[in-house]
mmCIF file of the N, C-alpha and C atoms, coordinates in Angstrom:
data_MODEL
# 
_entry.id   MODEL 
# 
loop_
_atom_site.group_PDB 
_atom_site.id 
_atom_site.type_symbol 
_atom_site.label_atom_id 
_atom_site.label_alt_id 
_atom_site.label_comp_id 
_atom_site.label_asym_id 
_atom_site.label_entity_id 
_atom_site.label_seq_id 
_atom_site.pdbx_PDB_ins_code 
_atom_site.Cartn_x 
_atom_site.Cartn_y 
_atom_site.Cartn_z 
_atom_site.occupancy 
_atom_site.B_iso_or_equiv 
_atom_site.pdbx_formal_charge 
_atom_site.auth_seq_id 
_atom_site.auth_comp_id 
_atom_site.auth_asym_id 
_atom_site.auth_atom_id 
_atom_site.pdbx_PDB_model_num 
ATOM 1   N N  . UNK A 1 1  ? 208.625 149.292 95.017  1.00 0.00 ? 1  UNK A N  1 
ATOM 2   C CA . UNK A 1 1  ? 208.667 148.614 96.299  1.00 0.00 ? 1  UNK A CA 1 
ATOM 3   C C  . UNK A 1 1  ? 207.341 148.736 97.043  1.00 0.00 ? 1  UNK A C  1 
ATOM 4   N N  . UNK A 1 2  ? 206.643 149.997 96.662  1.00 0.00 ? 2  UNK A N  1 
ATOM 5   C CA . UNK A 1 2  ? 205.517 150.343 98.111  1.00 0.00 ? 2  UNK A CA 1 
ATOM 6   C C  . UNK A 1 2  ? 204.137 148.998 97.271  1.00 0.00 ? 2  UNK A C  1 
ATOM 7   N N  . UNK A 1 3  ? 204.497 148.428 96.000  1.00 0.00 ? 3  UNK A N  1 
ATOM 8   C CA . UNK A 1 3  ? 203.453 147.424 95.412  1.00 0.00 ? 3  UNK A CA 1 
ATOM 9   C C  . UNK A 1 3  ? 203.528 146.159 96.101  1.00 0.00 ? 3  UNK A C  1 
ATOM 10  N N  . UNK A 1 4  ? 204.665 145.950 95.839  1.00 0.00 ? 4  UNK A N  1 
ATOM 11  C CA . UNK A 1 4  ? 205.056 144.418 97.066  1.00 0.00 ? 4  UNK A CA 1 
ATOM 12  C C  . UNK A 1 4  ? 204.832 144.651 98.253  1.00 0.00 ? 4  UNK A C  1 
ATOM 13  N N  . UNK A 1 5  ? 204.697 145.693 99.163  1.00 0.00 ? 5  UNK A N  1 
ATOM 14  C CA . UNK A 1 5  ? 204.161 146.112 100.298 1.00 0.00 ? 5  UNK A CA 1 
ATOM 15  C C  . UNK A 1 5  ? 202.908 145.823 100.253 1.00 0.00 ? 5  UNK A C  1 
ATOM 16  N N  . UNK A 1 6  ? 201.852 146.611 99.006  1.00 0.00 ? 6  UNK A N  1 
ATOM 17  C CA . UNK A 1 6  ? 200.268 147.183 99.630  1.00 0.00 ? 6  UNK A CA 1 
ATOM 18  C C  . UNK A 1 6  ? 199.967 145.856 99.414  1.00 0.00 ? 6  UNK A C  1 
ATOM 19  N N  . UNK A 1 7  ? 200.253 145.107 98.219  1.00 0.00 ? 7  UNK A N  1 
ATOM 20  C CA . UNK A 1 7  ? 199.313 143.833 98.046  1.00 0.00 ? 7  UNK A CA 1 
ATOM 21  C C  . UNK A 1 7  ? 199.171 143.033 98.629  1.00 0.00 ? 7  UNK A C  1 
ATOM 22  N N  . UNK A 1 8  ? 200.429 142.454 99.326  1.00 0.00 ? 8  UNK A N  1 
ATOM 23  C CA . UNK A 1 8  ? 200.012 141.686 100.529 1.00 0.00 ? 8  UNK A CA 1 
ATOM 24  C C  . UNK A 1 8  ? 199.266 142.019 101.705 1.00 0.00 ? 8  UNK A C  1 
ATOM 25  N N  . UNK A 1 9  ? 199.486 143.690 102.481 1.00 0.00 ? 9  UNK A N  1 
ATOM 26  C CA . UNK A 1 9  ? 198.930 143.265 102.820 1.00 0.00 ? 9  UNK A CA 1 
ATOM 27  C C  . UNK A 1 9  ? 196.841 143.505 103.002 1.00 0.00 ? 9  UNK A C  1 
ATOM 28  N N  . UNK A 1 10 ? 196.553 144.083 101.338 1.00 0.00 ? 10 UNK A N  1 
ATOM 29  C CA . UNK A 1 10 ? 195.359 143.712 100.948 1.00 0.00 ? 10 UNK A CA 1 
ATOM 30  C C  . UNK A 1 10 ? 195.046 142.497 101.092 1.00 0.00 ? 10 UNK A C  1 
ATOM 31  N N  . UNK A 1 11 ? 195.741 141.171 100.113 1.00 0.00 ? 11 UNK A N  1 
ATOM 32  C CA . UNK A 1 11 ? 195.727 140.081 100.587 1.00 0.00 ? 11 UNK A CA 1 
ATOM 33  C C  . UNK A 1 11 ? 195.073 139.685 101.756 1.00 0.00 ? 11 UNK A C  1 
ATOM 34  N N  . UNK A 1 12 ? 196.062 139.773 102.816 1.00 0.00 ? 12 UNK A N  1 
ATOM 35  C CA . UNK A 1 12 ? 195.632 139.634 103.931 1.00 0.00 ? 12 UNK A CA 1 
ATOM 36  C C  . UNK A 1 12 ? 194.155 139.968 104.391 1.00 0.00 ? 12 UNK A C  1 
ATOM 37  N N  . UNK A 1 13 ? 194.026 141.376 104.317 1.00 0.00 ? 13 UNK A N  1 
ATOM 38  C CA . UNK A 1 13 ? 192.777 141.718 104.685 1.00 0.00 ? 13 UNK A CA 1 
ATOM 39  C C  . UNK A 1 13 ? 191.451 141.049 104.182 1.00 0.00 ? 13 UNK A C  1 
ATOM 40  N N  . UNK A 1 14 ? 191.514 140.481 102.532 1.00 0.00 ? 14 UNK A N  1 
ATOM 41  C CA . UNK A 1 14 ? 190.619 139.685 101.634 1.00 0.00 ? 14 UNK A CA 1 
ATOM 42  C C  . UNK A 1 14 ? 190.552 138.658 102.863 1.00 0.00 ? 14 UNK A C  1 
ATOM 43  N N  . UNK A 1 15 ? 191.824 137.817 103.291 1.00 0.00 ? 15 UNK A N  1 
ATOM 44  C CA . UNK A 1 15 ? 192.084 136.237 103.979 1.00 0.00 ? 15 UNK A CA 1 
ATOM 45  C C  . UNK A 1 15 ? 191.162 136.664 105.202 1.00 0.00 ? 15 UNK A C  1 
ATOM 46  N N  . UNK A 1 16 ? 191.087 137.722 105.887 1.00 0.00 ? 16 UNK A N  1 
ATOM 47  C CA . UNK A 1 16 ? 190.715 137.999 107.280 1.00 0.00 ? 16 UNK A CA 1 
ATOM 48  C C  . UNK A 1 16 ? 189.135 137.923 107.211 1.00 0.00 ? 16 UNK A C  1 
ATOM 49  N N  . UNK A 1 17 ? 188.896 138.550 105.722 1.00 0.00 ? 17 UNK A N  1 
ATOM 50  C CA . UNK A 1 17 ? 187.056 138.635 105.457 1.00 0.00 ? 17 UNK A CA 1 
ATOM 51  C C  . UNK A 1 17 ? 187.164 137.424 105.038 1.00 0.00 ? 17 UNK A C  1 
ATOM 52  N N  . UNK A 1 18 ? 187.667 136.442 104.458 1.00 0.00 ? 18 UNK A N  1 
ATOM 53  C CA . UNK A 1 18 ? 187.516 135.446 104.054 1.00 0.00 ? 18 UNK A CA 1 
ATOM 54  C C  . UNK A 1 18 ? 186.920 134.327 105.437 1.00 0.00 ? 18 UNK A C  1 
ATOM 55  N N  . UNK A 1 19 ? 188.040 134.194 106.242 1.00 0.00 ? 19 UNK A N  1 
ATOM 56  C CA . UNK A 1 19 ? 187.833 134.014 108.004 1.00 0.00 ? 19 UNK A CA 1 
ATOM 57  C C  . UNK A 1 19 ? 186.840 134.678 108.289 1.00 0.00 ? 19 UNK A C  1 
ATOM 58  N N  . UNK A 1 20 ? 186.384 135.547 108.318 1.00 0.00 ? 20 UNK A N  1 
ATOM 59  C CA . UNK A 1 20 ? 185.049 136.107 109.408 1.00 0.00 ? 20 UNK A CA 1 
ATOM 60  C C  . UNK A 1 20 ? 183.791 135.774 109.056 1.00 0.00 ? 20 UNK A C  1 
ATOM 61  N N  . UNK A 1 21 ? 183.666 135.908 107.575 1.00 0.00 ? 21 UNK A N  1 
ATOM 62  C CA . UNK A 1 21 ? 182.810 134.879 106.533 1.00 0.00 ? 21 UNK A CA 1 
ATOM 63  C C  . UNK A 1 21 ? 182.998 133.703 107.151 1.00 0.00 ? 21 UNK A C  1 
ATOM 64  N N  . UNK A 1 22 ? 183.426 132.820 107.055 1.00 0.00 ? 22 UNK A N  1 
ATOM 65  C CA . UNK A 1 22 ? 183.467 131.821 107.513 1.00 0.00 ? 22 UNK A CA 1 
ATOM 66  C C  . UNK A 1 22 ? 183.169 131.426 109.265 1.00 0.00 ? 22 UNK A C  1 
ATOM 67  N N  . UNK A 1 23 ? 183.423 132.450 109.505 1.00 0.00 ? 23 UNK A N  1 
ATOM 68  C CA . UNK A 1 23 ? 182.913 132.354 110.874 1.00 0.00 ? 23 UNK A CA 1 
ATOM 69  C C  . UNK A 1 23 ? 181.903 131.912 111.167 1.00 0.00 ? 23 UNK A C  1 
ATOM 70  N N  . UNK A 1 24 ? 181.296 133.257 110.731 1.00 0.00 ? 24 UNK A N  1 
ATOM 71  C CA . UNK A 1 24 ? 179.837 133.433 110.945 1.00 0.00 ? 24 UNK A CA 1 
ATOM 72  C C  . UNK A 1 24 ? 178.937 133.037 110.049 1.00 0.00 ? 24 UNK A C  1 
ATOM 73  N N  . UNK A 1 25 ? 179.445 132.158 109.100 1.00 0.00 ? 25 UNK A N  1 
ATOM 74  C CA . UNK A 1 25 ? 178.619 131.476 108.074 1.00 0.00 ? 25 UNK A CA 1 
ATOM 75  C C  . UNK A 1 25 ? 177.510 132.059 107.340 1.00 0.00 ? 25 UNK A C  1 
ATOM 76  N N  . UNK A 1 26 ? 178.254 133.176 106.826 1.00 0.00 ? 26 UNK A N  1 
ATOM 77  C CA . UNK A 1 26 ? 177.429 134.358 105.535 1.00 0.00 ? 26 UNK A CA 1 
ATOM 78  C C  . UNK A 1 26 ? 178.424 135.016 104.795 1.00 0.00 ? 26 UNK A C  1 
ATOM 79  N N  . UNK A 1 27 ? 177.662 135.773 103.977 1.00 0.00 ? 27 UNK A N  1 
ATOM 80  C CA . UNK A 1 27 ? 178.188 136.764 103.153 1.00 0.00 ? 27 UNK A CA 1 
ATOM 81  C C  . UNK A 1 27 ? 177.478 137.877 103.097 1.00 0.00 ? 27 UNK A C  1 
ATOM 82  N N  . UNK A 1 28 ? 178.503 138.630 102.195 1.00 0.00 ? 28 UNK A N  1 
ATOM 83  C CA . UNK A 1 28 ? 177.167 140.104 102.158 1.00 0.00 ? 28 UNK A CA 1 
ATOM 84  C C  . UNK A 1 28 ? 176.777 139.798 100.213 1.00 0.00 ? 28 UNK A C  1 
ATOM 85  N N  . UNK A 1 29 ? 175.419 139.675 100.265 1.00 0.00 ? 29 UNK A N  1 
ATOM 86  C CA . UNK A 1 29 ? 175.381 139.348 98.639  1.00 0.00 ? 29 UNK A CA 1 
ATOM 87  C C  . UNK A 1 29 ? 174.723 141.422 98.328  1.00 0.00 ? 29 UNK A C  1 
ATOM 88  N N  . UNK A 1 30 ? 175.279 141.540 97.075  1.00 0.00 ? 30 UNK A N  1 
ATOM 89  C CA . UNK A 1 30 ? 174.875 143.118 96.940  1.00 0.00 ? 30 UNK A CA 1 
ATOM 90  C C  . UNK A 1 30 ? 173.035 142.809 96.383  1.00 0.00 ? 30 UNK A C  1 
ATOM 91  N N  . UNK A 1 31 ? 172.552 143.951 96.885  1.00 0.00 ? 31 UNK A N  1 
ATOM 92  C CA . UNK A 1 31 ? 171.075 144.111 97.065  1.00 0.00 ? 31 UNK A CA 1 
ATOM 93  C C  . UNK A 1 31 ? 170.192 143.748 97.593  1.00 0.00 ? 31 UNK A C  1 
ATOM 94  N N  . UNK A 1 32 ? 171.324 142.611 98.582  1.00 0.00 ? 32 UNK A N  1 
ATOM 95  C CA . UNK A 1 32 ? 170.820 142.120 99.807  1.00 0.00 ? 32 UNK A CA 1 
ATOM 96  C C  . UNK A 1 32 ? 171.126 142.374 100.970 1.00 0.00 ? 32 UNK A C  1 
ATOM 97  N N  . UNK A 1 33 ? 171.989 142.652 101.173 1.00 0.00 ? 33 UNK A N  1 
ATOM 98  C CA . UNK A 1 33 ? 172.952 142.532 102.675 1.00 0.00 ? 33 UNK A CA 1 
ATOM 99  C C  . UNK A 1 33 ? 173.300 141.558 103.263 1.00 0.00 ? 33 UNK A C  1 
ATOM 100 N N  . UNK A 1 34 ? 173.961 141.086 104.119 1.00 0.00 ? 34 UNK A N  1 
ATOM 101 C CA . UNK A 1 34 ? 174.551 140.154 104.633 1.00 0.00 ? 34 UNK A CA 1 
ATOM 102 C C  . UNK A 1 34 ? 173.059 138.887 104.648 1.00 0.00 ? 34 UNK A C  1 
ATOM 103 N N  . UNK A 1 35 ? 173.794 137.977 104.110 1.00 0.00 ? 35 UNK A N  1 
ATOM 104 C CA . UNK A 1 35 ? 172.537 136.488 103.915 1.00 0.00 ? 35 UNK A CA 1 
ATOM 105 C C  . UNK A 1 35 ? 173.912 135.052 104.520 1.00 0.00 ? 35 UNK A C  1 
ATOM 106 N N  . UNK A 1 36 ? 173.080 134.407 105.493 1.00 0.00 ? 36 UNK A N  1 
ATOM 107 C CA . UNK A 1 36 ? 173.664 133.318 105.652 1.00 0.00 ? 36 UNK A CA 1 
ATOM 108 C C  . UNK A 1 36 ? 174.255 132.341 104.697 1.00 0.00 ? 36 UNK A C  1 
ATOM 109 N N  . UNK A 1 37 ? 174.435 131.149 104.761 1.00 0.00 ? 37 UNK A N  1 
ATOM 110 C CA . UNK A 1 37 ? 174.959 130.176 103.907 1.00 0.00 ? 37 UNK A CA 1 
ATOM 111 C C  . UNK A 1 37 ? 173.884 129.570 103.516 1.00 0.00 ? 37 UNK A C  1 
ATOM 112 N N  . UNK A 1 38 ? 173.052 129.146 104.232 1.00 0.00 ? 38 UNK A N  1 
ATOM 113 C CA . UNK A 1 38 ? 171.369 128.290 103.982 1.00 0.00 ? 38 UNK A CA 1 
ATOM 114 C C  . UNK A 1 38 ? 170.834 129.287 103.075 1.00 0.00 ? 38 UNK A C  1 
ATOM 115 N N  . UNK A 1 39 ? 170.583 130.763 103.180 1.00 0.00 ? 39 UNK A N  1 
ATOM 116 C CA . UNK A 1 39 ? 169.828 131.329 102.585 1.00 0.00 ? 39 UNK A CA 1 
ATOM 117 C C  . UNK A 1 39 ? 170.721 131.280 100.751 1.00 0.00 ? 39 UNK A C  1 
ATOM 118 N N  . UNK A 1 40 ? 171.802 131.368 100.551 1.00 0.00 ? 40 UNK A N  1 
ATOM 119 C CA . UNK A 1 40 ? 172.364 132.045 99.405  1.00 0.00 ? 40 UNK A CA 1 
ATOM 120 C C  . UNK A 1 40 ? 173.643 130.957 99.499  1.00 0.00 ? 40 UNK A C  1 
ATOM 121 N N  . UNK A 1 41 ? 173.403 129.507 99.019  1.00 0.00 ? 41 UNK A N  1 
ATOM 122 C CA . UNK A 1 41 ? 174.758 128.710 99.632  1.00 0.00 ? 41 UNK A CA 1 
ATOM 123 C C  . UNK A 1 41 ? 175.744 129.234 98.269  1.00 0.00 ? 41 UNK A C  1 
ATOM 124 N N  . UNK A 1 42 ? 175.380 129.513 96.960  1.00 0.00 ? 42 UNK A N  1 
ATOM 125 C CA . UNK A 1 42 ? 175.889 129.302 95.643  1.00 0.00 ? 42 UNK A CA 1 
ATOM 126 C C  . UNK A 1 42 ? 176.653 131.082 95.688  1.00 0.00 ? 42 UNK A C  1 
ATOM 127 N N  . UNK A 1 43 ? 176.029 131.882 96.296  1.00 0.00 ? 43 UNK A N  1 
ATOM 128 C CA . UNK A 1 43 ? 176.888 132.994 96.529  1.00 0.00 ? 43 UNK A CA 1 
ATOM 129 C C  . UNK A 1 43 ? 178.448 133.163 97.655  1.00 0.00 ? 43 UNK A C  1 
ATOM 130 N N  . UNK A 1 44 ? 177.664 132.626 98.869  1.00 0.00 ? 44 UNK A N  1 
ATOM 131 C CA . UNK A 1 44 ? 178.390 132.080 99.365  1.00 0.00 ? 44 UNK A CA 1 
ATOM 132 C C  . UNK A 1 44 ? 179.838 131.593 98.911  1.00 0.00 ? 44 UNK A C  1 
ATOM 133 N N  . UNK A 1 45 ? 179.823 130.046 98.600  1.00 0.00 ? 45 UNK A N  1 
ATOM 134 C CA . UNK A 1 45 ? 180.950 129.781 97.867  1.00 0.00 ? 45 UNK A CA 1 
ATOM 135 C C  . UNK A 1 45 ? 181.528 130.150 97.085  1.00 0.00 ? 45 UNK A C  1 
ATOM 136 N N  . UNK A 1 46 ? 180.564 131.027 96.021  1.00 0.00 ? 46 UNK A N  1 
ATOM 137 C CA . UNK A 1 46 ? 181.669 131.772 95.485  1.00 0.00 ? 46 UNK A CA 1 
ATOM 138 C C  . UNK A 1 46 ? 182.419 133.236 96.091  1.00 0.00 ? 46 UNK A C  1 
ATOM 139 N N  . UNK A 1 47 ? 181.825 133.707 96.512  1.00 0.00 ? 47 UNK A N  1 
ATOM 140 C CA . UNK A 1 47 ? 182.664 134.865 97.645  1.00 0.00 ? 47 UNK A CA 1 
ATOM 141 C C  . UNK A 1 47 ? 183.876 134.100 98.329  1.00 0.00 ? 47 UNK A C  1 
ATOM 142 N N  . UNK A 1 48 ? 183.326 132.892 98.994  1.00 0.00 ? 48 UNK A N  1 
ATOM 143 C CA . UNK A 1 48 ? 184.665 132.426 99.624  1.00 0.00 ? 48 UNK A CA 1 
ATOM 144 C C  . UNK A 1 48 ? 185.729 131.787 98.742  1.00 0.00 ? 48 UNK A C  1 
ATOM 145 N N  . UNK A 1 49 ? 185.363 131.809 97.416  1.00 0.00 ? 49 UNK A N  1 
ATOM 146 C CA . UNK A 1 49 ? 186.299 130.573 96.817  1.00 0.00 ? 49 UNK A CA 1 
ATOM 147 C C  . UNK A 1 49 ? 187.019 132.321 96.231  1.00 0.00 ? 49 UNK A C  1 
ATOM 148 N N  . UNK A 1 50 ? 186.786 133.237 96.123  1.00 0.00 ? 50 UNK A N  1 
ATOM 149 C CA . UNK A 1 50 ? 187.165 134.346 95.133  1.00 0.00 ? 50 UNK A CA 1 
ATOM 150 C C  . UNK A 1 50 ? 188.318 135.377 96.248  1.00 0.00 ? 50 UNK A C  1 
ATOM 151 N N  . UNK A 1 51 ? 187.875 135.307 97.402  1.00 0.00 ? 51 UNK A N  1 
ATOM 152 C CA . UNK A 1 51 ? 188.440 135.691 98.546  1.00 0.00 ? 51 UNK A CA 1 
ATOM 153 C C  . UNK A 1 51 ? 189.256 134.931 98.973  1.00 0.00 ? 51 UNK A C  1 
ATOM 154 N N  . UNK A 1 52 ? 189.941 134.085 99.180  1.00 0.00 ? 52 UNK A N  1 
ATOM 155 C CA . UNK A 1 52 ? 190.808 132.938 98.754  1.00 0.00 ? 52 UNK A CA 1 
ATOM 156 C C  . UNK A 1 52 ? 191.754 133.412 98.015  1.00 0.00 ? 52 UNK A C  1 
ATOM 157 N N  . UNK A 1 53 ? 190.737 132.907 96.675  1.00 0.00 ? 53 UNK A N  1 
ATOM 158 C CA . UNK A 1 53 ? 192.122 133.047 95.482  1.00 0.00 ? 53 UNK A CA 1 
ATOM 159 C C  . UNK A 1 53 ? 192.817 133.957 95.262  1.00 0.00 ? 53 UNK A C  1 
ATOM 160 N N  . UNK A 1 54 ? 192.247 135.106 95.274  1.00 0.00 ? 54 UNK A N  1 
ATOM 161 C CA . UNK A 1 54 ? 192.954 136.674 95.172  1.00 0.00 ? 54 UNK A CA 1 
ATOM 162 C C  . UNK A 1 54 ? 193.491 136.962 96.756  1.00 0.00 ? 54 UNK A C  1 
ATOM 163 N N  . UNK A 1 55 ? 192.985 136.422 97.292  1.00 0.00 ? 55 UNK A N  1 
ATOM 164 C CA . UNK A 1 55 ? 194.354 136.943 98.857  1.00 0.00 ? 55 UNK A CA 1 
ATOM 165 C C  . UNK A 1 55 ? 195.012 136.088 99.156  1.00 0.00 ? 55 UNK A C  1 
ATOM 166 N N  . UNK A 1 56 ? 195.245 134.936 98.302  1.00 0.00 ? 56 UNK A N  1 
ATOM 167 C CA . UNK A 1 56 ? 196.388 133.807 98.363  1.00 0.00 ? 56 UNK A CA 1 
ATOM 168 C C  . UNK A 1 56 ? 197.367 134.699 97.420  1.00 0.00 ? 56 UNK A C  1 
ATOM 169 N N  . UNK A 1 57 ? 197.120 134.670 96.349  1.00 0.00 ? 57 UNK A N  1 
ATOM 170 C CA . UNK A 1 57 ? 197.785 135.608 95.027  1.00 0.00 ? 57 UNK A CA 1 
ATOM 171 C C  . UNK A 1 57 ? 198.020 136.415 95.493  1.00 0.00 ? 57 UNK A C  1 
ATOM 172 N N  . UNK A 1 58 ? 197.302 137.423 96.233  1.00 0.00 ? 58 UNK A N  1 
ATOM 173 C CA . UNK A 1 58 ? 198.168 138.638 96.752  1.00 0.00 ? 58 UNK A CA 1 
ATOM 174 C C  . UNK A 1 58 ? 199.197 138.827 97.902  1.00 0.00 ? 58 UNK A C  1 
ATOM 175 N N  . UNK A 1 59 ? 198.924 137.458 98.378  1.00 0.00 ? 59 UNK A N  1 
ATOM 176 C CA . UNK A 1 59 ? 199.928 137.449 99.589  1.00 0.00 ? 59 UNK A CA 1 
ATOM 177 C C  . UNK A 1 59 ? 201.588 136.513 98.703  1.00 0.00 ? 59 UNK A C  1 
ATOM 178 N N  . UNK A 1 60 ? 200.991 135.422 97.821  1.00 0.00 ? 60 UNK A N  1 
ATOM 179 C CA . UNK A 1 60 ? 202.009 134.963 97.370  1.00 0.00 ? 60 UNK A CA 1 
ATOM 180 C C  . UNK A 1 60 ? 203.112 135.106 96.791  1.00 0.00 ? 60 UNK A C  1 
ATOM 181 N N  . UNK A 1 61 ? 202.284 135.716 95.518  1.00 0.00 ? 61 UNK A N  1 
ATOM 182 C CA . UNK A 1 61 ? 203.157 136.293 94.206  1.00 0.00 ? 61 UNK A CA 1 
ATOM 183 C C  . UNK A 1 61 ? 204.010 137.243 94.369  1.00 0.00 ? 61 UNK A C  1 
ATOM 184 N N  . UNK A 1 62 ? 204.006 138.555 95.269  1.00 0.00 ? 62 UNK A N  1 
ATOM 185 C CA . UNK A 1 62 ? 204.708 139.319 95.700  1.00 0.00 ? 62 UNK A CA 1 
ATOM 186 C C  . UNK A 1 62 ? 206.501 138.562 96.455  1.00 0.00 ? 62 UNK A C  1 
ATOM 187 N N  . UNK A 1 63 ? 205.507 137.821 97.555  1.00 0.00 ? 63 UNK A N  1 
ATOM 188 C CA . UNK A 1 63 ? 206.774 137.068 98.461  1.00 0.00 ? 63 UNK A CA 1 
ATOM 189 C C  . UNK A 1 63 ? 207.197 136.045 97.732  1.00 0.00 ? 63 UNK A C  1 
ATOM 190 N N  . UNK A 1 64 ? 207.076 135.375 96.678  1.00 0.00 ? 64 UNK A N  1 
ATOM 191 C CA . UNK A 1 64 ? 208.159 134.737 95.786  1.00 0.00 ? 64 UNK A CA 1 
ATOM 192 C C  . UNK A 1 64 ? 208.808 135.252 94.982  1.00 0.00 ? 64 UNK A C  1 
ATOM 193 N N  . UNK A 1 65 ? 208.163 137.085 94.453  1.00 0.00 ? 65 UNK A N  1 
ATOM 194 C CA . UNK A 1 65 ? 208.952 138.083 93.440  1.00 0.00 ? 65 UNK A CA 1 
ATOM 195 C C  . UNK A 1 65 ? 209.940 138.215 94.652  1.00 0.00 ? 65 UNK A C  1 
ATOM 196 N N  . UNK A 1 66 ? 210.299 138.900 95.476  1.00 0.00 ? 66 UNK A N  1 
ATOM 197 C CA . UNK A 1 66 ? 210.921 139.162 96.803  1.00 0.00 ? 66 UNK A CA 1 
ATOM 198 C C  . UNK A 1 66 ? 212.061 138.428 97.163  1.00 0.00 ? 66 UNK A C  1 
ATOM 199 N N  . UNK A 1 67 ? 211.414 136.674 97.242  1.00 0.00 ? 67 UNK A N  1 
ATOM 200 C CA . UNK A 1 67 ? 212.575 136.170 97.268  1.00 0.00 ? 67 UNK A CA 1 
ATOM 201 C C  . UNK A 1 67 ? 214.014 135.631 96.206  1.00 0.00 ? 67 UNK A C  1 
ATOM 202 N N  . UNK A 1 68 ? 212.928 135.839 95.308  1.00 0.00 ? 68 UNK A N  1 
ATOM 203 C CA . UNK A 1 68 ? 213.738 135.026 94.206  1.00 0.00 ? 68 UNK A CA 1 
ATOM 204 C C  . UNK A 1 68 ? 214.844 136.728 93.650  1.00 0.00 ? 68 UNK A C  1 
ATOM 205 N N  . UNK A 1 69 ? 214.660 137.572 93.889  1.00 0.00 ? 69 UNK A N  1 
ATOM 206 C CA . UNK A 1 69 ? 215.362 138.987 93.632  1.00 0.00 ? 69 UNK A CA 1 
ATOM 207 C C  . UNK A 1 69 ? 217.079 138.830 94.402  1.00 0.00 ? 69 UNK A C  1 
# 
């Protein structure tokens, strides 16, 4: 039970950096530190497209194991 708990709400937390990223229109690329979207657009998107997918999945997959039980 405490797995269907943590993952979502990791999930979440991925979705929240996912949002603040997006906010502020950067990322943190490693050996760089935080770089805008102009500077690093191809890192960028992929941070946001990866942060997404895994905190959609982690919020999802759990709450359809959950319901369907």
């Amino acid at each position: 039970m405490d797995r269907m708990i943590i993952g979502p709400i990791i999930g979440l937390i991925l979705l929240a950096y996912a949002a603040y990223c997006w906010q502020n229109e950067g990322t943190h690329v490693k050996g760089k530190g935080w770089m805008n979207k102009e500077e690093a657009p191809k890192s960028y998107l992929f941070n946001q497209m990866v942060y997404l997918w895994l905190g959609l999945t982690m919020v999802v997959i759990p709450t359809v194991m959950m319901l369907m039980k």
